[in-house]
Each structure stands twice: as structure tokens, then as C-alpha cells.
N, C-alpha and C positions, 0 to 999 in steps of 0.2 A: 242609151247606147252602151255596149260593152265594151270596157277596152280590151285594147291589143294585148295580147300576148306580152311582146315587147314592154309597152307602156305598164304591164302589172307591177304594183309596188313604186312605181316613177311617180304618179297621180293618185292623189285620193280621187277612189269610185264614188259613184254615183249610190245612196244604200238604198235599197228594197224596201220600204215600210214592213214592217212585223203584218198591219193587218192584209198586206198584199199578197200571201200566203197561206196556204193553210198546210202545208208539206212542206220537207228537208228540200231546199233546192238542187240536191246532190243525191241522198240517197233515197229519195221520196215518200218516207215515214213521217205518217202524218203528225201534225203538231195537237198535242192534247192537253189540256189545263195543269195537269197535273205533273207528267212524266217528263214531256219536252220542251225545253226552255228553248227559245228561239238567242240563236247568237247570228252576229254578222261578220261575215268573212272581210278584213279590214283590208283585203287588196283587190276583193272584186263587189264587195258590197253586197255580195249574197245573202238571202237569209237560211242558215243550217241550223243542225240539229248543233247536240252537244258533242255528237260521235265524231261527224263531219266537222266541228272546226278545233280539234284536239291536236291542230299541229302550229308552230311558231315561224315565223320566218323577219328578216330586218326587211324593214318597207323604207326606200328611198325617202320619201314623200314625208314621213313623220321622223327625219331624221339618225335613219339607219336603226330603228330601237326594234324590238321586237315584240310584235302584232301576233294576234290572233289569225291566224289566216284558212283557210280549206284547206282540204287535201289534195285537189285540183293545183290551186294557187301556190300553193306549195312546193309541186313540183317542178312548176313553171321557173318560181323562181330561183330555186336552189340545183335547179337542173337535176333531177333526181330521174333511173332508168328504170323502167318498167321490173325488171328482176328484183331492186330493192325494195322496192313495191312490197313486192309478194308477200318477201321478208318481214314488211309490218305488218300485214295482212293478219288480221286475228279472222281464227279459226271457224269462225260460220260465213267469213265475207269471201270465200273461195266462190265462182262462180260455177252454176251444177255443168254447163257447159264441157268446162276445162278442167272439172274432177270426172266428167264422165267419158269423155274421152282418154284418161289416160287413168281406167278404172281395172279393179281387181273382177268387177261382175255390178251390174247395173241393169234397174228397172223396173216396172210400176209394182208395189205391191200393196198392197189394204193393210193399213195399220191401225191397231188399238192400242189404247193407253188408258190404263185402270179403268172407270165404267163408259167411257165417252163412246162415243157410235165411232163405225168403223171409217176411215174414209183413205180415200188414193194417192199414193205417197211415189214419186221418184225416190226411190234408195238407187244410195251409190258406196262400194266401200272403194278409194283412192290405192292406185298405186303406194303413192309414196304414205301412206296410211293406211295400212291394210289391216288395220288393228281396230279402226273408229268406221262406225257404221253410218252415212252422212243421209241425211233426209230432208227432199227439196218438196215444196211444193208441186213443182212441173219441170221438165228437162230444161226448161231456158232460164230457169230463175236464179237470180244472182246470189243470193243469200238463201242459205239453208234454214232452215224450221228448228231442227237440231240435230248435234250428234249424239251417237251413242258409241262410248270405249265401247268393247266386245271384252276384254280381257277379262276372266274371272264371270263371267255368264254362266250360268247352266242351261242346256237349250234342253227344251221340251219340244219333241215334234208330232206328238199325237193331236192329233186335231180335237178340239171339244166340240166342233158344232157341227151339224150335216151342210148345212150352209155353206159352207168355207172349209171344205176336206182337204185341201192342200193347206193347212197352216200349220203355225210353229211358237214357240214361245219363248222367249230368252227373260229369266228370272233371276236378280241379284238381292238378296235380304227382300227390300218391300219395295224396289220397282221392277216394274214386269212390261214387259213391248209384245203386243203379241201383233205377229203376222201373217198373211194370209198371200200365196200366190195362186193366179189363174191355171195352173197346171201340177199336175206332179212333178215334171221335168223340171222346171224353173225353183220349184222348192229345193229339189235335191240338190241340186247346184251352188241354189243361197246356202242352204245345211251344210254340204261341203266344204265350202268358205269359213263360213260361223263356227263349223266345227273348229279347225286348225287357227282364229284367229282369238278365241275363250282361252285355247291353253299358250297363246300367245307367240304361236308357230304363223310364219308367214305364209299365206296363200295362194294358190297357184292361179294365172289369171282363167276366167271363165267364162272372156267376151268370146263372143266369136265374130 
């Protein structure tokens, strides 16, 4: 049984066995031999990753000292408001959601990256980022794949393939992103954008 809200930090939880898992109980990356060390969130007895339990808080229950705890439990206990949040929020945990709604121009385009095949990417560049190029798996996904600064890019928009006639290329020393939109319209648009955001000029928004 979970406890209460309330009860968090009053009562040592109940812990989760390591083998009762096989994913971050919070942000659902899966646990792997290697990479992810299974910890326990010492106010709800969760089993998380290392990302998830990288915050501190005083647990009644073991003497006011200070516990490893989630970032859930965390908040609970220390009363912490969604806005502060944000504020620790590192930089790919923005959800595509709430970057695409308050976006500079957002939407599918086919991306390659050095020889890998091409494949269908949510890009979104942010309002309040109109400089970083954000790339989600799909519109709902919480965590982005990565970014890309824009600043200092050189964009190439000749297309090299028949295949993919709407694409474009942004090339810095030895990484290169190349992309491809479904239309000419939707290219010019990102180009538009990518233009004024390489020389480090903010961008006019281009949802409609």
C-alpha cells in the first residue's frame, strides 16, 4: 500500500525489491546492467533511476536527517510549486507538449544524422529558446531525443536527393543534421526560422 501524501517522511515505506522492476518507477527508463543503478526513494520506497532520486529532503521517521528521496517525494515534502519545478528542470526533460504549444514553428520532419537512415522526428524550436532546435520522438513525449543550438550553423538548403526535395542541412565543423520536410511551404518556413536563429537573431513566430 502507498502512503499518504500526508504520512510521506512520518513512516518508513514499504521498499519495492530491485528484482520487482525492471524500469525507473518515475521516469520509466528502463534499468540496464550497466548504465542504471537501481536506488530507493527513502520516503516512498520506490525503485528509481539515478536521475530520479538526485534530490534530498529530512524524513521525520529516520530522525529529521536527510534521505535520498524522488522528485515526486520531494515535492511533497518540502512543498515545492510547479514553477520551481521548471527551474530545475534540465534541459531535454521539457515536455514536447508545453514546448510546442508555446513554439516559435513546430512539426514532423525526417531527420538524418551522419549515415543512419532517415526517420520522423517532432522538431519544435521554443519560444523562450528560439535559438535551440528541440527534437521529440512524437508530440506527446516528455523528453526530447535532443537538441540542437542553431547559433553558428551554416544551413545548406539544396536538396541532395530526388527522394526528399524539400530538405535542408545545417553543418557546424564535423556535425551535420540534415532534414527533410513534406512540402516546400513547411521547408521555407523552418529556413526562415533557422536562417535568423544561426546568426543569433530571434525569430518571428510561424505557427499559425
Amino acid at each position: 500500500p502507498c502512503l499518504q501524501n500526508a504520512e510521506l517522511g512520518k513512516r518508513a515505506p514499504r521498499w519495492i525489491r530491485d528484482n520487482e522492476v525492471t524500469m525507473c518507477m518515475k521516469c520509466k527508463e528502463p534499468f540496464n546492467a550497466l548504465t542504471r543503478r537501481r536506488h530507493h526513494c527513502r520516503a516512498c520506497g520506490h525503485v528509481v533511476c539515478w536521475k530520479c532520486s538526485d534530490y534530498k529532503a529530512h524524513l521525520e521517521y529516520d530522525g529529521n536527517k536527510l534521505n535520498k528521496v524522488c522528485k515526486d517525494c520531494y515535492h511533497v515534502i518540502i512543498g515545492c510549486t510547479d514553477s520551481e519545478e521548471k527551474k530545475r528542470k534540465g534541459i531535454l526533460e521539457i515536455e514536447s507538449a508545453e514546448v510546442s504549444g508555446n513554439s516559435v514553428i513546430c512539426s514532423f520532419l525526417q531527420y538524418m544524422e551522419k549515415s543512419k537512415p532517415w526517420q520522423k522526428a517532432w522538431c519544435v524550436i521554443p519560444k523562450q529558446e528560439a535559438l535551440v532546435l528541440y527534437m521529440y520522438g512524437a508530440p506527446q513525449d516528455v523528453k526530447a531525443l535532443a537538441t540542437i543550438p542553431l547559433l553558428g550553423y551554416t544551413v545548406d538548403d539544396t536538396p541532395k536527393s530526388a527522394d526528399l526535395p524539400h530538405s535542408f542541412k545545417l553543418t557546424q565543423s564535423k556535425s551535420v543534421h540534415s532534414f527533410a520536410a513534406d512540402n516546400e511551404e513547411l521547408k521555407q518556413k523552418w529556413l526562415k526560422v533557422i536562417h535568423l536563429a544561426v546568426k543569433g537573431e530571434t525569430p518571428e513566430c510561424q505557427n499559425e
